[in-house]
C-alpha positions as CSV (number, residue, x, y, z in Angstrom):
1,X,-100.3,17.0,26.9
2,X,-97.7,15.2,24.8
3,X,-100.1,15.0,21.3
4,X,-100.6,11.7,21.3
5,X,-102.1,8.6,24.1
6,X,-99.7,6.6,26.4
7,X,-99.5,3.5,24.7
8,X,-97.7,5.6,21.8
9,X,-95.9,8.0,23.9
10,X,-94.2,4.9,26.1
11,X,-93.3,3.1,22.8
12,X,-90.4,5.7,22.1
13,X,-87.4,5.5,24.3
14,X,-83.6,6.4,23.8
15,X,-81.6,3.7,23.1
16,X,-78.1,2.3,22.7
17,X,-76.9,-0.9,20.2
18,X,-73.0,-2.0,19.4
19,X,-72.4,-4.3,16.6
20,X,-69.1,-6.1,15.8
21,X,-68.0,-7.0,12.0
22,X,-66.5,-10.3,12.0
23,X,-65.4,-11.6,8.5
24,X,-68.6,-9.5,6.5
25,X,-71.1,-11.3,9.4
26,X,-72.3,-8.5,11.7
27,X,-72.8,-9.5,15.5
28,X,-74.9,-7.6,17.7
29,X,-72.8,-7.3,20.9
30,X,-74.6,-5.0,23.1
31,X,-78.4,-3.1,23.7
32,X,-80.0,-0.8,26.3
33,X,-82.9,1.0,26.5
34,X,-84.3,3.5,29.1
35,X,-82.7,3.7,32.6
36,X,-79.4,1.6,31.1
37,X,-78.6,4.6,29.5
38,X,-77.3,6.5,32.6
39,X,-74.1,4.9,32.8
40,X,-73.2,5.9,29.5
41,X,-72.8,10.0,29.6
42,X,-68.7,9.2,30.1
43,X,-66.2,8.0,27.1
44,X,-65.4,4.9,29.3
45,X,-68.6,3.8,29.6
46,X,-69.0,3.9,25.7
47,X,-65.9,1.8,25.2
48,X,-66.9,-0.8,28.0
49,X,-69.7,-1.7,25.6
50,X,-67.6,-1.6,22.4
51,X,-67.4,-5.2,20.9
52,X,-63.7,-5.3,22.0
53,X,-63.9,-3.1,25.1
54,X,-61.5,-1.2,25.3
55,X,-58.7,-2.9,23.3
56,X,-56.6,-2.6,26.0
57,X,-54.0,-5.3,27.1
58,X,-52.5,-5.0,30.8
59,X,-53.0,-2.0,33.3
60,X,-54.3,0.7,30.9
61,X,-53.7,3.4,33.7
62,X,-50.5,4.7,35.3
63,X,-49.4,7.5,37.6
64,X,-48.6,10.5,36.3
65,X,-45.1,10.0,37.9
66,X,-44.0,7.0,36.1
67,X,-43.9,7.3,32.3
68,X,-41.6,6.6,30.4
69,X,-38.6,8.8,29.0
70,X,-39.2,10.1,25.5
């Protein structure tokens, strides 16, 4: 049904890589294939797997009555 036999057809699955630039040396920081993928349809869970997270220092969250003035 898909064209082609199941050896082939299993081969190609979506996947997901991060890689870091360091100095002009690139790290691979991060892979997933297949099921791994799931957790990944937010924006979070894209910058959870960044090389630096999410370059946040401290409590990145705060209630919506207790910003600052200005």
């Amino acid at each position: 049904m898909t064209g082609t036999d199941v050896p082939t057809y299993v081969r190609d699955r979506p996947g997901v890589s991060a890689f870091e630039l360091i100095d002009g040396a690139v790290y691979h920081s991060y892979s997933s294939y297949a099921r791994g993928l799931d957790g990944l349809w937010g924006m979070y869970q894209w910058l959870d797997r960044a090389p630096k997270g999410r370059n946040e220092t401290g409590i990145w969250w705060r209630h919506h009555d207790r910003y600052g003035k200005g």
